[in-house]
Each structure stands twice: as C-alpha cells, then as structure tokens.
PABA-550355 format. One record per residue (C-alpha): residue number from 1; x, y, z; residue in one letter. Coordinates in steps of 0.5 Angstrom, whole numbers, plus 500, padded with zeros to 3 digits. Example, Ala and Ser with C-alpha at 12.3 -4.5 7.8 and 13.67 -1.06 7.14 Angstrom:
2
@num: 1, X: 525, Y: 491, Z: 516, residu: a;
@num: 2, X: 527, Y: 498, Z: 514, residu: s;
end
This chain:
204
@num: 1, X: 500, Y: 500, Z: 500, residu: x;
@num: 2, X: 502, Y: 507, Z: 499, residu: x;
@num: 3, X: 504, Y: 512, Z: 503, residu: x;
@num: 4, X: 497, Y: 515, Z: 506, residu: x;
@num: 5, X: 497, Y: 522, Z: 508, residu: x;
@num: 6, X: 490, Y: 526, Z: 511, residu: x;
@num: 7, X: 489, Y: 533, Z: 511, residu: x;
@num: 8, X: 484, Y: 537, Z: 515, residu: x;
@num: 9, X: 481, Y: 543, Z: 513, residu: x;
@num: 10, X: 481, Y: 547, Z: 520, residu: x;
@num: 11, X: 481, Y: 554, Z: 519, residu: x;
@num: 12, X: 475, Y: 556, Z: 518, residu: x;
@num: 13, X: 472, Y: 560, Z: 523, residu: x;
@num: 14, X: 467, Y: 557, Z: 526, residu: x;
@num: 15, X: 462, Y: 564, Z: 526, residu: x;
@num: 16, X: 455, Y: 559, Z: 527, residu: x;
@num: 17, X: 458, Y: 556, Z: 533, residu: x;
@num: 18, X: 460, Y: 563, Z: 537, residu: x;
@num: 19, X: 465, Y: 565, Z: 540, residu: x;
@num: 20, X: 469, Y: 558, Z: 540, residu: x;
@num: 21, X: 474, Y: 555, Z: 536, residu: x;
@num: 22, X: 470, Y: 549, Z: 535, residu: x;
@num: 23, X: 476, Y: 544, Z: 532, residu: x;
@num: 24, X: 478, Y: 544, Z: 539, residu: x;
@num: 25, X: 471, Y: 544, Z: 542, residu: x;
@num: 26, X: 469, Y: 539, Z: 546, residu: x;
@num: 27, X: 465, Y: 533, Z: 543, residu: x;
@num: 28, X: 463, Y: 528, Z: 548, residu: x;
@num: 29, X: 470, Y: 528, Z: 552, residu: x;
@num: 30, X: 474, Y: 529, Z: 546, residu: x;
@num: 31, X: 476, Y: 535, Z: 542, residu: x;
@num: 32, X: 472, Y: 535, Z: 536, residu: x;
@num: 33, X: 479, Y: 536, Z: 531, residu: x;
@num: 34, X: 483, Y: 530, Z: 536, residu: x;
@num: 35, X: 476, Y: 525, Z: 535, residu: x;
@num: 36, X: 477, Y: 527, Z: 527, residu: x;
@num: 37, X: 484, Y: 525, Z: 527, residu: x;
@num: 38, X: 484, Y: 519, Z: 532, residu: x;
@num: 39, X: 478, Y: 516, Z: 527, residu: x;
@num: 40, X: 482, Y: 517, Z: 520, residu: x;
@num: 41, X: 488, Y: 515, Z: 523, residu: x;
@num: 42, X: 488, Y: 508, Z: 521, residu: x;
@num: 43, X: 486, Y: 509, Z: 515, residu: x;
@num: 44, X: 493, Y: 515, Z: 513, residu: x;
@num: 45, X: 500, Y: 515, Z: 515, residu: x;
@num: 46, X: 501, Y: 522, Z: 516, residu: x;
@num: 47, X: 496, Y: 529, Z: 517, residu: x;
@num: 48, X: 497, Y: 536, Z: 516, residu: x;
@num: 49, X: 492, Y: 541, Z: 519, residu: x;
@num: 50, X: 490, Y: 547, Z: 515, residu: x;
@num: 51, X: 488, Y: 553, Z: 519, residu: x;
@num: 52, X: 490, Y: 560, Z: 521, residu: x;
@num: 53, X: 497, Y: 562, Z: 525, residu: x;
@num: 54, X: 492, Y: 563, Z: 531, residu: x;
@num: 55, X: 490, Y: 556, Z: 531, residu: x;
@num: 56, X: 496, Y: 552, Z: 533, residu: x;
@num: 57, X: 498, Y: 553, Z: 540, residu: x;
@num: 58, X: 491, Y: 549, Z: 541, residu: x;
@num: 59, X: 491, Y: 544, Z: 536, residu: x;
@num: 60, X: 498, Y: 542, Z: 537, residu: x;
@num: 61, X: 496, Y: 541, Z: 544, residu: x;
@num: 62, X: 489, Y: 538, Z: 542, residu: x;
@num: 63, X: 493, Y: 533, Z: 538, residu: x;
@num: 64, X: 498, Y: 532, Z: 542, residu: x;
@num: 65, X: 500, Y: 524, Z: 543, residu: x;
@num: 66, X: 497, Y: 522, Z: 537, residu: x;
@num: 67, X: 501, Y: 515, Z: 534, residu: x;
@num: 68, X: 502, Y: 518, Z: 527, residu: x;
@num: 69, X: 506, Y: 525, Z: 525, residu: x;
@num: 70, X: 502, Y: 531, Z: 525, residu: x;
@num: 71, X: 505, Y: 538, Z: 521, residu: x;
@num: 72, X: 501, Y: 545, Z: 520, residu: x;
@num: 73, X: 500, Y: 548, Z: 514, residu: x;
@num: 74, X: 498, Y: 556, Z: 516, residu: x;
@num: 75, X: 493, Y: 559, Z: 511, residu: x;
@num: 76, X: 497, Y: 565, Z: 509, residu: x;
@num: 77, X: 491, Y: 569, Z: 507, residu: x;
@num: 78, X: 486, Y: 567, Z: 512, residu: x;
@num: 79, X: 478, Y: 567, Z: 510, residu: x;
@num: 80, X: 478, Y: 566, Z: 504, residu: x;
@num: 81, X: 475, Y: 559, Z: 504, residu: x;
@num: 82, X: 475, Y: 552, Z: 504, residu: x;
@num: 83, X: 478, Y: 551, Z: 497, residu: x;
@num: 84, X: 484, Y: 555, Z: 500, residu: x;
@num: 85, X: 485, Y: 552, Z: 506, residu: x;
@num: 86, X: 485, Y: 545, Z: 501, residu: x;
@num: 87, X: 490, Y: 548, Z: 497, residu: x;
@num: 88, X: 495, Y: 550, Z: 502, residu: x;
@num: 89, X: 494, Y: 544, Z: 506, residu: x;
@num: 90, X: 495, Y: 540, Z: 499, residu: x;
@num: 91, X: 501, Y: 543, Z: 499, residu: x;
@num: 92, X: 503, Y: 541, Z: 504, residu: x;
@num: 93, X: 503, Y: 534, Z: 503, residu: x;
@num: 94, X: 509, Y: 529, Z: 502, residu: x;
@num: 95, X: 505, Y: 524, Z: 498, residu: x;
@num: 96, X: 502, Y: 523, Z: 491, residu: x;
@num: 97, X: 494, Y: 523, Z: 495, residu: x;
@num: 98, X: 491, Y: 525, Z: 501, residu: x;
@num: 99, X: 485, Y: 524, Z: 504, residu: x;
@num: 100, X: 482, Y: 531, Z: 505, residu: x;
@num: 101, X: 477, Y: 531, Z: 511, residu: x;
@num: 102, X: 473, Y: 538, Z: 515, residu: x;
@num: 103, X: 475, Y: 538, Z: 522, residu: x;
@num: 104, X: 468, Y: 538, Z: 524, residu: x;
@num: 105, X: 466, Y: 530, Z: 522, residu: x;
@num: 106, X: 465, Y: 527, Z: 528, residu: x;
@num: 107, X: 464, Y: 520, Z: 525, residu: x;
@num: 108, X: 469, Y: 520, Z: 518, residu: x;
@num: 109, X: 469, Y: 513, Z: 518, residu: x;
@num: 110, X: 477, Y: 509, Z: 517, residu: x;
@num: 111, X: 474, Y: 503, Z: 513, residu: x;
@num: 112, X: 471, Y: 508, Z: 508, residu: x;
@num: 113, X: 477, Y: 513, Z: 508, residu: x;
@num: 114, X: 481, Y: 506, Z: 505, residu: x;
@num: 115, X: 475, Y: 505, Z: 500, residu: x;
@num: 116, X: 476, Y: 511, Z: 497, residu: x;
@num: 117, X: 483, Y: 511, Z: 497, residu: x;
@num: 118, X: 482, Y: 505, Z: 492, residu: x;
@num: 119, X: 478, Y: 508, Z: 488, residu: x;
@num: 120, X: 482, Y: 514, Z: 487, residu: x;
@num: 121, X: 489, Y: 510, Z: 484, residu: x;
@num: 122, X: 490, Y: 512, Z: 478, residu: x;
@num: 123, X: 485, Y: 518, Z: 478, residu: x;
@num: 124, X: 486, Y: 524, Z: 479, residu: x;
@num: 125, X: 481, Y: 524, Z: 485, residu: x;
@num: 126, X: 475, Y: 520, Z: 488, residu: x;
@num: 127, X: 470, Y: 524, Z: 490, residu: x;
@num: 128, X: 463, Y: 522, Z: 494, residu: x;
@num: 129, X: 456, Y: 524, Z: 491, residu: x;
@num: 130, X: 451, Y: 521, Z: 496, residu: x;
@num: 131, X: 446, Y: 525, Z: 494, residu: x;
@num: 132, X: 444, Y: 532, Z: 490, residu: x;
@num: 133, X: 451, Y: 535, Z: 492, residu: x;
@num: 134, X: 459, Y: 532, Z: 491, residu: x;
@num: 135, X: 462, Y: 531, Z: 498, residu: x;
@num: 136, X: 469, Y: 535, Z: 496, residu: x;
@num: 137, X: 471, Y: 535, Z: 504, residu: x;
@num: 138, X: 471, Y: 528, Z: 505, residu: x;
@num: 139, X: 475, Y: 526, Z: 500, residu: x;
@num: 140, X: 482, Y: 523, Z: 497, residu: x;
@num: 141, X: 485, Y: 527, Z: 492, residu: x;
@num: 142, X: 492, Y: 526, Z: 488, residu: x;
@num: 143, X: 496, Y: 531, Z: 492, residu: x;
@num: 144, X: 499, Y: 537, Z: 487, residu: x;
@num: 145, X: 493, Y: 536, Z: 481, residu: x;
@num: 146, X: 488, Y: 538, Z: 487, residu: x;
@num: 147, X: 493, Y: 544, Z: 489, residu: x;
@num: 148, X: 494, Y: 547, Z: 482, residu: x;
@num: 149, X: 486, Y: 546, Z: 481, residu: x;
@num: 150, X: 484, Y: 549, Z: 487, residu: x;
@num: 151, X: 490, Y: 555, Z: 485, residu: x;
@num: 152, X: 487, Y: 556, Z: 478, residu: x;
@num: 153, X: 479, Y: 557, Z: 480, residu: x;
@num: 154, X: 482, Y: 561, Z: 485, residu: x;
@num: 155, X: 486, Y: 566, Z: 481, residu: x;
@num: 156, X: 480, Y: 565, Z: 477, residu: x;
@num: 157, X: 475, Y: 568, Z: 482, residu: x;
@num: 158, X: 471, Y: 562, Z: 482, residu: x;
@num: 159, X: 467, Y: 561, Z: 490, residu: x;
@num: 160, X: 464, Y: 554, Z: 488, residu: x;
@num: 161, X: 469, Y: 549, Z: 491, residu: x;
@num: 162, X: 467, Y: 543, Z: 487, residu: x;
@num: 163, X: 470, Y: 548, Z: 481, residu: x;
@num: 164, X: 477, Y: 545, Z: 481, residu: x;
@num: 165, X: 473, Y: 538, Z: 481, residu: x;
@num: 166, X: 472, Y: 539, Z: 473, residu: x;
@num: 167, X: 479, Y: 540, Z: 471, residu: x;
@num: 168, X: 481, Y: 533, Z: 474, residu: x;
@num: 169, X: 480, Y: 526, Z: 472, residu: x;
@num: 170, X: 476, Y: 523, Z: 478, residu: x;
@num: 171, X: 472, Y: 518, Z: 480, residu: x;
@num: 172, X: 464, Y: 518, Z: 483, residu: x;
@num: 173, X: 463, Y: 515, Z: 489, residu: x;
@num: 174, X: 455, Y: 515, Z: 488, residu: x;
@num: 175, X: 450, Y: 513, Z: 493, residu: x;
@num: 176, X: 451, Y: 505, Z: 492, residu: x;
@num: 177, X: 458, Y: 506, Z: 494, residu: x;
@num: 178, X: 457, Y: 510, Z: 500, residu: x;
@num: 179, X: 452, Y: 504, Z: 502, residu: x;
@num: 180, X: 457, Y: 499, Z: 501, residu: x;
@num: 181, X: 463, Y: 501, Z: 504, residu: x;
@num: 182, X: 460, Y: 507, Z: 508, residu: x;
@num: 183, X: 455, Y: 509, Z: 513, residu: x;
@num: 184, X: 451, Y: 516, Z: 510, residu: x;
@num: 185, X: 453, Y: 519, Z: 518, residu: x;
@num: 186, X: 461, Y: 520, Z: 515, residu: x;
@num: 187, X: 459, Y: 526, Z: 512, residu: x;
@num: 188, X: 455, Y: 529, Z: 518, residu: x;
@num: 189, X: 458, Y: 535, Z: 521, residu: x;
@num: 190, X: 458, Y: 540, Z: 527, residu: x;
@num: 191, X: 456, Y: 547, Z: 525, residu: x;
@num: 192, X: 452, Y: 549, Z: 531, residu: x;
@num: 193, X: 452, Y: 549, Z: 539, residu: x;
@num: 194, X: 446, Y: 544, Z: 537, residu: x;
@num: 195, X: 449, Y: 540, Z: 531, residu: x;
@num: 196, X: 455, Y: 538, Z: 538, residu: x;
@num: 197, X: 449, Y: 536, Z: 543, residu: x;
@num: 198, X: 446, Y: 532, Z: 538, residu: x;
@num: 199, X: 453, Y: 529, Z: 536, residu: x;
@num: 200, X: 454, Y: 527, Z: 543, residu: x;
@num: 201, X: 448, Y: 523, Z: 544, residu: x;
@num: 202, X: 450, Y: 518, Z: 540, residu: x;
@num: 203, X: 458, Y: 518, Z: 542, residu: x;
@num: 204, X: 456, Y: 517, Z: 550, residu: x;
end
C-alpha cells in the first residue's frame, strides 16, 4: 500500500458555533479535530492541518499523542474558504493522494476513507456524490493535481468548491458505493451548538 496522507480543513471560523473555535470544542469528552484525527488514522500515514496561525497552539496541543506524524500547514491568506485551506493543505503533503476531510465529521469512517483510496488509484480524485451534492470535503485526491486546480479556480475568481473537481480525472462514489462500503453518517457535521448535542447523543 502507498504512503497515505490526511489533510484536515480546520481554518474556518466556525462563525455558527459563536465565539468558540469548534476544531478543539468538546464533543463527548474529546475535541472535535482529536475525535476526527483519531478516527481517519488507521486509514492514513500522516496528517496535515490546515488553519490559521492563531489556531496551532490548541490544535497541536489537542493532537498531542497521537500514533501518527502531524504537520501544519497555515493559511497564508485566512478567510477565503474551503477550497483555499485545501490547496495549501495540499501543498503540503508528501505523498501523491491525500484524504481530505473537514475538521467537523465526528464520524468519518476509516474502512471508508481506505474504499476511497482504491477508487482514486490511477485517477486523479475520488469524490463521493451520495445524493444531489458532490462531497469535495470528504475525499481522496492526487495531491499536486487538486492543488493546481484549486489555484487556477481561485485565480479565476471561481466561489464554487466543486470547481476544481472538472479540470481533473475523477472518480464518483455514488450513493451505492457510499452504502456498500460506508454509512451516510460519514459525511455529517457539526456546525452548530446544536449539531454537537445531537452528536454527543450518540457518541456516549
């Protein structure tokens, strides 16, 4: 198997959730970015962290311990979005894919993130479509290729985050696959106060 490398998009800031940073908000007795990291790692080899300067005191504490190298990758212009954070985590990376995962999906699934890993070989991306919308957060991606297209569609002015999908060759995991190898609840996340008391329910 090749090297395996997870990038999580954690610079966003977090403005449903209030005042908080919710990448190291509690979540059950465990910060939401440790629960996220913990659960993709026997799936990767390494991690990066996307997010803002400000943000890795806490984070590198939070993730302190875990069995796997951790690396930051700091937005070098902060607010300008998913697709941003995902080119500079992408960056970073030392492998050629890269799971890319947001820092708020409590249950991202391992045996899924390797299903994923074996659709994008050869490919440029793998890319879930369970329903209406692609899930360009929860996905595996040939490392430089989803760089340089997130680049250009941000040069280009382009807001839309599935943009850079259509400048690559890429795979759709449609909703069969999603069931098959995967549970739908991998792609939830936690955007409010309420999203995490729902969440906890049924992680105690």
């Amino acid at each position: 198997m090749s090297a395996r490398t997870a990038v999580v998009l954690s610079g966003g800031r977090s403005t449903r959730f209030g005042d908080d940073d919710k990448a190291v908000a509690d979540l059950a007795g465990t910060p939401m970015i440790r629960r996220v990291v913990d659960r993709v790692a026997p799936a990767v080899d390494a991690v990066v962290v996307n997010c803002r300067e400000k943000q890795v005191g806490a984070i590198r504490a939070t993730l302190e311990g875990v069995d796997l190298p951790v690396s930051f990758a700091e937005d070098e212009y902060p607010d300008e979005g998913p697709m941003a954070g995902m080119a500079t985590g992408l960056r970073a990376v030392e492998t050629e894919y890269a799971f890319v995962v947001a820092c708020d999906m409590p249950f991202v699934e391992a045996d899924f993130v390797d299903y994923l890993f074996e659709r994008a070989a050869g490919h440029d991306a793998a890319v879930p479509r369970p329903e209406q919308w692609f899930e360009t957060t929860h996905a595996v991606y040939r490392a430089a290729a989803m760089a340089d297209a997130c680049e250009t569609a941000l040069e280009a002015g382009e807001e839309r985050i599935v943009a850079p999908l259509f400048d690559l060759d890429f795979v759709v995991v449609d909703a069969e696959a999603v069931r098959d190898h995967g549970h739908p609840r991998t792609f939830e996340n936690c955007n409010t106060k309420t999203d995490f008391e729902d969440a906890e329910r049924r992680l105690e």
